[in-house]
N, C-alpha and C positions, 0 to 999 in steps of 0.2 A: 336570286336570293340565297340561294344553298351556297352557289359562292363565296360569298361576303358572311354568311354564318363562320364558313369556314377558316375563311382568313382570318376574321375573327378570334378564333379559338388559338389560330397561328400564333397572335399578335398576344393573346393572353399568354398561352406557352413559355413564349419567348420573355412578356415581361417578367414572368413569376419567376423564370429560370434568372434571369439578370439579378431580380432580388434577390433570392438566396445565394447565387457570387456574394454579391456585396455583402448580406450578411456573414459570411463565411471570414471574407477580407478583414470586417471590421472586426471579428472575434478575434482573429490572428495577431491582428495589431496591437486589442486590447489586451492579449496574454504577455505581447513581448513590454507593451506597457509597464504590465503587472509586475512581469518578470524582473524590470530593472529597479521598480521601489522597493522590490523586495529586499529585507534585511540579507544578510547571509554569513551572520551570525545571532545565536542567543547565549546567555550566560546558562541555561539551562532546559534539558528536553521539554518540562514540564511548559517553558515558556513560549517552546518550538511547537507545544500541538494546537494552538487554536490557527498558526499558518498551516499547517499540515490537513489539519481539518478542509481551512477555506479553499488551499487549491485542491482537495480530493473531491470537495462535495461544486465547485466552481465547472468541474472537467463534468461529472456526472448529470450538472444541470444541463449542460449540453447537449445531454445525450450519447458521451463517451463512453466509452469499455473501458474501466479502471482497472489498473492492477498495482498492488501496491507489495512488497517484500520487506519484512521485517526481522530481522538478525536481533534478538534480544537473549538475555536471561532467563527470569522468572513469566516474564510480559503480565506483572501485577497491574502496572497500569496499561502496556501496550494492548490488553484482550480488551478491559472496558472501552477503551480509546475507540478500538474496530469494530466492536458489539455495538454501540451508538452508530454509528456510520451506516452500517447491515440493514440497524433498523429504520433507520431513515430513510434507505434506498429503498426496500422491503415495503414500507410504508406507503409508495407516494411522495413523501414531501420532497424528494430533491430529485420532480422529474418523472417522467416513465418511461422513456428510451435507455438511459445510462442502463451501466452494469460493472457491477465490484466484482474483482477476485484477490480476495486477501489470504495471503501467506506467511505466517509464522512462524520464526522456529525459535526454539526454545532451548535451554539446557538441560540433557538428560539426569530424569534425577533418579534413575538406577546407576549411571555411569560413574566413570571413575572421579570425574573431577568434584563431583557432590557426596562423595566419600569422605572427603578432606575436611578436617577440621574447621576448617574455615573456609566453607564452599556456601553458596547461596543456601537461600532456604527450600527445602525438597520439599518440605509438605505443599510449601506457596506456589511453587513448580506444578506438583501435582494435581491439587486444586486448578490452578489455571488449565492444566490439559483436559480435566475433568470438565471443567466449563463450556470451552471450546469444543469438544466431542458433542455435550448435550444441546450444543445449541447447534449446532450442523447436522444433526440428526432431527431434529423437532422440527427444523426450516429449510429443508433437504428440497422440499416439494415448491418451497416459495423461491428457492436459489435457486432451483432450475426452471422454474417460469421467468426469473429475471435474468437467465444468462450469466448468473452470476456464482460462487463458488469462495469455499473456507478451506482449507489446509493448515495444518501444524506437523511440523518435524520436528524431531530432538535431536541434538548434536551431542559430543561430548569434547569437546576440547576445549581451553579457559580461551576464555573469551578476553580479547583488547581491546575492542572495541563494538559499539550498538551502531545502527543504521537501517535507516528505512526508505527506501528507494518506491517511488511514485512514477507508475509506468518504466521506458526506458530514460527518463531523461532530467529527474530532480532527485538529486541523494540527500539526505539529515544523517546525519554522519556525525558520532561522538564516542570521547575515547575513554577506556574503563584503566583505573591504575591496578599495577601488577600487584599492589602491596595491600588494595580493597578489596579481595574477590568476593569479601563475603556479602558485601553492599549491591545489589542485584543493579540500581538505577547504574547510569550513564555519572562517572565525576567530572567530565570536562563538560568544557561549554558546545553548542552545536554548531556545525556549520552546515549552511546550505551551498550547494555542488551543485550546478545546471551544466549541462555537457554543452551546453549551446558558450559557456564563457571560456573554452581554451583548450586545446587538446589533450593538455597536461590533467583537467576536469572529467574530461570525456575516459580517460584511463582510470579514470579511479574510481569512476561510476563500474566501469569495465570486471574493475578488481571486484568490486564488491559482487556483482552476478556471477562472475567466475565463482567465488566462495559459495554465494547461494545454492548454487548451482549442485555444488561437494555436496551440500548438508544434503538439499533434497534427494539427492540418487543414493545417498549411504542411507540415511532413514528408510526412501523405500526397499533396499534390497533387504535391509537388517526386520523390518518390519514395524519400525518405531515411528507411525505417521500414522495421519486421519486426516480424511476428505469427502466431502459433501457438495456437489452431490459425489457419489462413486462414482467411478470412472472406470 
């Protein structure tokens, strides 16, 4: 009898493991699905966040580890865009396994380039660091129960372009004209960059973590960053 209990259990093991194979397969499929209906273009960012939302909050339903990198401006709308997301995640409703770590950087508005007569708006700057600080210190203790985690950097050099890279492998990527600095949004249209469509793609995903990469380690040596939890 102990026998056949046992094989039993075998026989269970084995089915359950087979099923979650094939669940695992079918997610894969359904991502590269996803991936080809995707547009990979918008005429403008505002138009590019509700994809941007769907595959950040699609990976987390999962039970992934998001990481998302954000090269912006002022991030007038980029902060609310990622505060909705936090709280979502924070909340329950998209899951209990996932985990976000959102990283932002911003344009220093002591720096030189918001000096300039015609440089973004520093107060709108300021208030957004000011935002981002208070809410990664309030929810410090809920991001580190979810594995999860906020950052902002300041940079100071004019920006040409905004992009927001999702994990290692989907960039939104738009270009800012040399003659609008003072207009914080994105003036071109968006594309979408999957490193999975051509080597040529997989380099420019490249490019942009290499930049990231500059802002974060100059903010942290200079001292111009905030992170929740502390590290």
């Amino acid at each position: 009898m102990a026998s056949v209990v046992g094989y039993s259990a075998i026989q269970l093991t084995a089915v359950l493991a087979l099923i979650a194979l094939v669940l695992q397969v079918l997610f894969e499929i359904d991502e590269k699905i996803s991936a080809r209906k995707t547009p990979t273009w918008y005429p403008t960012f505002q138009r590019a966040l509700p994809h941007i939302s769907e595959e950040i909050e699609m990976r987390l339903r999962r039970g992934k580890k998001v990481k998302i990198r954000w090269i912006g401006v002022t991030h007038e709308a980029g902060w609310p865009f990622s505060q909705n997301i936090l709280l979502s995640m924070l909340g329950g409703r998209l899951g209990e396994k996932g985990a976000l770590s959102v990283e932002l950087a911003l344009l220093d508005p002591d720096g030189d380039i918001c000096q300039r007569p015609n440089s973004p708006d520093r107060d709108q700057i300021r208030s957004t660091k000011e935002k981002i600080s208070r809410f990664g210190s309030s929810q410090a203790a809920e991001l580190a129960e979810h594995d999860s985690s906020l950052a902002l950097y300041l940079y100071d050099h004019r920006p040409t372009w905004h992009a927001l890279l999702v994990d290692e492998d989907t960039l939104f990527y738009s270009t800012c004209m040399p003659s609008n600095l003072e207009f914080a949004s994105p003036q071109g249209g968006v594309e979408v960059i999957s490193v999975d469509s051509g080597e040529h793609n997989a380099e420019r995903v490249q490019h942009f973590v290499a930049w990231f990469d500059v802002i974060e380690s100059e903010a942290r040596s200079s001292g111009k960053y905030a992170e929740s939890p502390v590290t």
